[in-house]
C-alpha positions as CSV (number, residue, x, y, z in Angstrom):
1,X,-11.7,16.3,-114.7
2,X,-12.3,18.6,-117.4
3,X,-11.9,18.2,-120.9
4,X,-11.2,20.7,-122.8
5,X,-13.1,21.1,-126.4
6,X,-11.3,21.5,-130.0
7,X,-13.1,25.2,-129.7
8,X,-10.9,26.0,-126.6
9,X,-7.8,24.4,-127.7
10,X,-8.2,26.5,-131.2
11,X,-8.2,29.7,-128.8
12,X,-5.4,29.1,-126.9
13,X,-3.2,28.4,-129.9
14,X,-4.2,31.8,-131.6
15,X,-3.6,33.5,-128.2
16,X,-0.2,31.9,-128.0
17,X,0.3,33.1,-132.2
18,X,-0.9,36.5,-131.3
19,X,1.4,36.8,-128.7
20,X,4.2,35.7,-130.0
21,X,3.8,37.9,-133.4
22,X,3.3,40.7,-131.1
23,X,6.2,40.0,-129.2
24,X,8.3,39.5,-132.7
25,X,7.0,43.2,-133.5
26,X,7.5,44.8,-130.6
27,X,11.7,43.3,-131.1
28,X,11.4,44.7,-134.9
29,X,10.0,48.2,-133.8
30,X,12.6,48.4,-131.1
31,X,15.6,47.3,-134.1
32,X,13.6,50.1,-136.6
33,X,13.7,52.3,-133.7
34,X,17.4,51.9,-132.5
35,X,18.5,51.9,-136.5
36,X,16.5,55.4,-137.0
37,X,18.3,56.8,-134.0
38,X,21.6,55.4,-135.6
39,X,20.6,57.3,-138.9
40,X,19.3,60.1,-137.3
41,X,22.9,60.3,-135.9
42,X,24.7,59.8,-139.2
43,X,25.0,56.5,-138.6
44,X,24.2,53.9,-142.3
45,X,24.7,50.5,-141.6
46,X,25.7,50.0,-145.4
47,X,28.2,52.8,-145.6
48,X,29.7,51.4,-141.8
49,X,29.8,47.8,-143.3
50,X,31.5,49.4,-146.7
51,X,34.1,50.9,-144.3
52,X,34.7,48.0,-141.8
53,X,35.4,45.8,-145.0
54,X,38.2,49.1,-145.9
55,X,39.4,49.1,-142.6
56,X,39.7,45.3,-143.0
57,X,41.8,45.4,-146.3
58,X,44.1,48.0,-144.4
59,X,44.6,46.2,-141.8
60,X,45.4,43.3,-143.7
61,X,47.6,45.4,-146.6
62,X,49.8,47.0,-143.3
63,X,50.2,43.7,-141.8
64,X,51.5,42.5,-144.9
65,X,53.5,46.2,-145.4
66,X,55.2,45.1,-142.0
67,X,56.2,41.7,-143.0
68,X,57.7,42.8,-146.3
69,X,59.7,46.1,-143.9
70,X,60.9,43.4,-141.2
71,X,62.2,41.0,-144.3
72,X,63.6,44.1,-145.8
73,X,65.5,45.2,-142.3
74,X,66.7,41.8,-142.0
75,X,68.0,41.9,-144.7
76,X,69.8,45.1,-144.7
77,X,71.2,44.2,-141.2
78,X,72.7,41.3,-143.2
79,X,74.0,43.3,-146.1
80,X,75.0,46.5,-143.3
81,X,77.2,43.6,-141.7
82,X,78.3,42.7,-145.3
83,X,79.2,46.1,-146.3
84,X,80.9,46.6,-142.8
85,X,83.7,43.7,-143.3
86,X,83.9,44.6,-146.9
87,X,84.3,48.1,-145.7
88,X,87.1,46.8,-143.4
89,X,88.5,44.9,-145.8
90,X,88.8,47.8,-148.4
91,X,90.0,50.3,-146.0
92,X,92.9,47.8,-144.5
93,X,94.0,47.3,-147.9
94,X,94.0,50.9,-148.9
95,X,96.3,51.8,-146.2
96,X,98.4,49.1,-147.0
97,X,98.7,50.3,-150.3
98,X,98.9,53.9,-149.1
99,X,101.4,53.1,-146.8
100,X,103.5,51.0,-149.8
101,X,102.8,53.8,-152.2
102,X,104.7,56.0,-149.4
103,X,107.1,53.7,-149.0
104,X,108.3,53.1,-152.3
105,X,108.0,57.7,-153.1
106,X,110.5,58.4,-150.0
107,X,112.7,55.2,-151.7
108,X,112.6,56.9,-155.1
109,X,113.2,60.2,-153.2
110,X,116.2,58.9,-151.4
111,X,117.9,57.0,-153.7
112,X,117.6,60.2,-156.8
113,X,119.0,62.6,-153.9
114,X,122.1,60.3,-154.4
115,X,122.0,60.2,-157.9
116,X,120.5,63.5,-158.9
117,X,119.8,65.9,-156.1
118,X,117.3,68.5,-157.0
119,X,120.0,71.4,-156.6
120,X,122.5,69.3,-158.8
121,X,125.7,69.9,-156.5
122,X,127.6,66.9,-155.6
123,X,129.2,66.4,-152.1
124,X,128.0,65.4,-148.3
125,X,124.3,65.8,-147.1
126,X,121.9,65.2,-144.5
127,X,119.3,63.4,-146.7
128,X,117.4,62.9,-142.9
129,X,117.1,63.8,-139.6
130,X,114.6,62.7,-137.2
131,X,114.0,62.5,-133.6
132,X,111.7,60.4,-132.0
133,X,110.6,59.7,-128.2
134,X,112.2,57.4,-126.3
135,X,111.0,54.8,-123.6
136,X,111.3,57.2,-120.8
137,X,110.6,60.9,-120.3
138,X,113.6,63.1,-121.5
139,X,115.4,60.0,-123.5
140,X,114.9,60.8,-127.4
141,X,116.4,59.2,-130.3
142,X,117.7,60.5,-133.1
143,X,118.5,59.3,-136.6
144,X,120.4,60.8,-138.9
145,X,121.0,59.3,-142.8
146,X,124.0,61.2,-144.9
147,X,124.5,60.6,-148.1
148,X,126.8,61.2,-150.7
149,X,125.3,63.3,-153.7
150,X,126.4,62.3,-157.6
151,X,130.2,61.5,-157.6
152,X,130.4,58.5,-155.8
153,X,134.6,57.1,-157.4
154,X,135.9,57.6,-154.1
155,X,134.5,56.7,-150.2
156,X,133.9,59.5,-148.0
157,X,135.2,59.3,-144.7
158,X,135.1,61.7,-141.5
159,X,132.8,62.0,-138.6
160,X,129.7,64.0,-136.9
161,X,129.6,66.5,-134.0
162,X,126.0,67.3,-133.1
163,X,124.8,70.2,-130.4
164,X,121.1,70.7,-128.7
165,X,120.7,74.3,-128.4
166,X,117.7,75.7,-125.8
167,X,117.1,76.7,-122.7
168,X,117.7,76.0,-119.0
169,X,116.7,78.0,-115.8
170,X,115.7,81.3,-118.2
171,X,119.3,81.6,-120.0
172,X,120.5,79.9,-123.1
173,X,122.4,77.1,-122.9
174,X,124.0,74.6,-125.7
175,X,124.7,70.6,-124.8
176,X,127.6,68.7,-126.9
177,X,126.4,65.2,-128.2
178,X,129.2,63.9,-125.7
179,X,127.2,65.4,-122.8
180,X,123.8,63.8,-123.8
181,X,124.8,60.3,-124.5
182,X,124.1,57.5,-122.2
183,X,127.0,56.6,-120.1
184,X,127.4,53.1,-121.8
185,X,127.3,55.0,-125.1
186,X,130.1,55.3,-127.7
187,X,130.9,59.1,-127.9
188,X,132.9,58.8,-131.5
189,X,131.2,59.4,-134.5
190,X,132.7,58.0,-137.1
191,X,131.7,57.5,-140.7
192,X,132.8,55.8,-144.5
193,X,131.1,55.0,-147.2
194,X,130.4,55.5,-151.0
195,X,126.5,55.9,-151.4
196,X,125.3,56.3,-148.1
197,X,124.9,55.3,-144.5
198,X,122.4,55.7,-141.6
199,X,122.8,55.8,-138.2
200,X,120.6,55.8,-134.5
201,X,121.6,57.2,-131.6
202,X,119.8,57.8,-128.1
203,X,120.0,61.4,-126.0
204,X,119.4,61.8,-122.9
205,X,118.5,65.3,-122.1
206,X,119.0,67.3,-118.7
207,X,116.2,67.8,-116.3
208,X,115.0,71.4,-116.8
209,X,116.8,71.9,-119.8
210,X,114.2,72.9,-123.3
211,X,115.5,71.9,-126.7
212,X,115.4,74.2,-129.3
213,X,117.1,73.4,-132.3
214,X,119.8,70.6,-133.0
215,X,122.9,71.4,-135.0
216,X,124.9,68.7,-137.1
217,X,127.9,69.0,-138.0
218,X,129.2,66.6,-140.9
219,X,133.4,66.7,-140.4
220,X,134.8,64.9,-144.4
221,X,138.2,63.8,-143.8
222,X,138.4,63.0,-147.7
223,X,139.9,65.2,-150.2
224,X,138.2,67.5,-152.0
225,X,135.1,66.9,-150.3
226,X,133.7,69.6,-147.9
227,X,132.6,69.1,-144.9
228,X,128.5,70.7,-143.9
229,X,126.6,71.9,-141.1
230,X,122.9,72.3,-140.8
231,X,120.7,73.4,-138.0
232,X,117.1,71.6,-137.4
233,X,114.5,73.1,-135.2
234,X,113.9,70.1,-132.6
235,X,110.5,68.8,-133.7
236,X,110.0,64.9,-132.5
237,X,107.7,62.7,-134.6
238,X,105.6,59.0,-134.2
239,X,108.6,56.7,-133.9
C-alpha cells in the first residue's frame, strides 16, 4: 500500500483551495453579472430596498387606515341606529304636539264662533259640516254641529231638513234626508239648546245616483230667531 508523502498531501489541499476559490468566483461573477443586467435595466438594489421599506410603511399605515374606518363605521352604525329612534322619538312627539296644537286652534275657533263670530251677527249657524265614508260602498256619514252665535238668554229650538242634490241616469235628481236614511233610522230632526249641539247621522245613497252638493236647512221654532239654509258641495274627508 502506498503512502502518500507530506509533498503530495500539500498538493492536493491547494488543488482543493484553488478550486473552491474558483468556484466562489465564478458564483460572485455570476451575482456581478446578474446585478449589472439588473442596473443595466434600471434596476438599483438600494433604491428597490428604499422603496420596499415605503411600500412596507404603506402597507402597514392602510392597514391601520382600515382599522381606524371599520371602528369609525361601527360606530356610526351605532349612532345611525341612535339617531334613528331619537328620530322616531322626535318625530312621534311632533305630531302629537302638531296634532294637540290643532286641536286646541279648531277649539278656540269653535268656541269664539259662539262668542264672537267673525261677521259679528248673532243667530243660528252651521259652525260644521262633514261627511265621511262609511263601512260599505254608498253608506256615508254626515255630521253636522250648529251653534248659536253671541245671544245665548234664551234656548233655540227647531229642527233640520237636509237634501243631496246630483245626478242619476244623465238627469238631475234631488234625494230628501227621509229617503236616504237607513230603514231603522229616526227621520225627525229635532234640536234645543243654548250654546250648541252636534249631531251624526248615516246616508245611504241610491245605486247610480252622483252626489253633488248637500243642502241644510236649519228650521228655529224660537222667536225672533231666524231660521238658515246653506248649500255644501259634497266633498267626503278621512273619517
Amino acid at each position: 500500500m502506498a503512502v502518500r508523502t507530506h509533498l503530495q498531501t500539500h498538493s492536493t489541499g491547494r488543488t482543493v483551495a484553488v478550486r473552491v476559490f474558483f468556484a466562489l468566483l465564478a458564483g460572485i461573477a455570476a451575482y456581478l453579472v446578474f446585478e449589472y443586467g439588473r442596473i443595466s435595466a434600471g434596476y438599483d438594489i438600494v433604491d428597490a430596498a428604499r422603496e420596499r421599506g415605503a411600500l412596507e410603511e404603506r402597507i402597514d399605515a392602510l392597514n391601520e387606515e382600515i382599522a381606524g374606518l371599520r371602528q369609525e363605521v361601527a360606530l356610526q352604525e351605532t349612532h345611525r341606529e341612535i339617531d334613528r329612534e331619537a328620530y322616531r322619538e322626535v318625530e312621534a312627539s311632533l305630531i302629537a304636539l302638531q296634532a294637540k296644537i290643532q286641536e286646541q286652534q279648531d277649539a278656540i275657533a269653535f268656541y269664539r264662533g259662539i262668542v264672537s263670530p267673525a261677521d259679528g251677527k248673532p243667530g243660528l249657524r252651521v259652525q260644521n259640516l262633514r261627511l265621511t265614508r262609511g263601512a260599505e260602498e254608498r253608506e256615508f256619514n254626515l255630521r253636522l254641529v250648529l251653534v248659536q252665535a253671541m245671544k245665548h238668554d234664551r234656548k233655540v229650538s227647531g229642527d233640520v231638513a237636509v237634501r243631496v242634490e246630483g245626478s242619476e241616469g244623465g238627469a238631475a235628481r234631488t234625494y230628501a234626508l227621509g229617503e236616504l236614511l237607513p230603514a231603522d233610522a229616526d227621520r225627525d230632526w229635532a234640536f234645543s239648546f243654548r250654546y250648541f249641539q252636534d249631531f251624526d247621522r248615516q246616508l245611504v245613497l241610491p245605486d247610480g245616483f252622483t252626489p253633488e252638493r248637500i243642502h241644510v236647512e236649519v228650521r228655529s221654532r224660537t222667536r225672533s230667531i231666524s231660521s238658515i239654509e246653506e248649500s255644501y258641495a259634497w266633498a267626503t274627508s278621512q273619517g
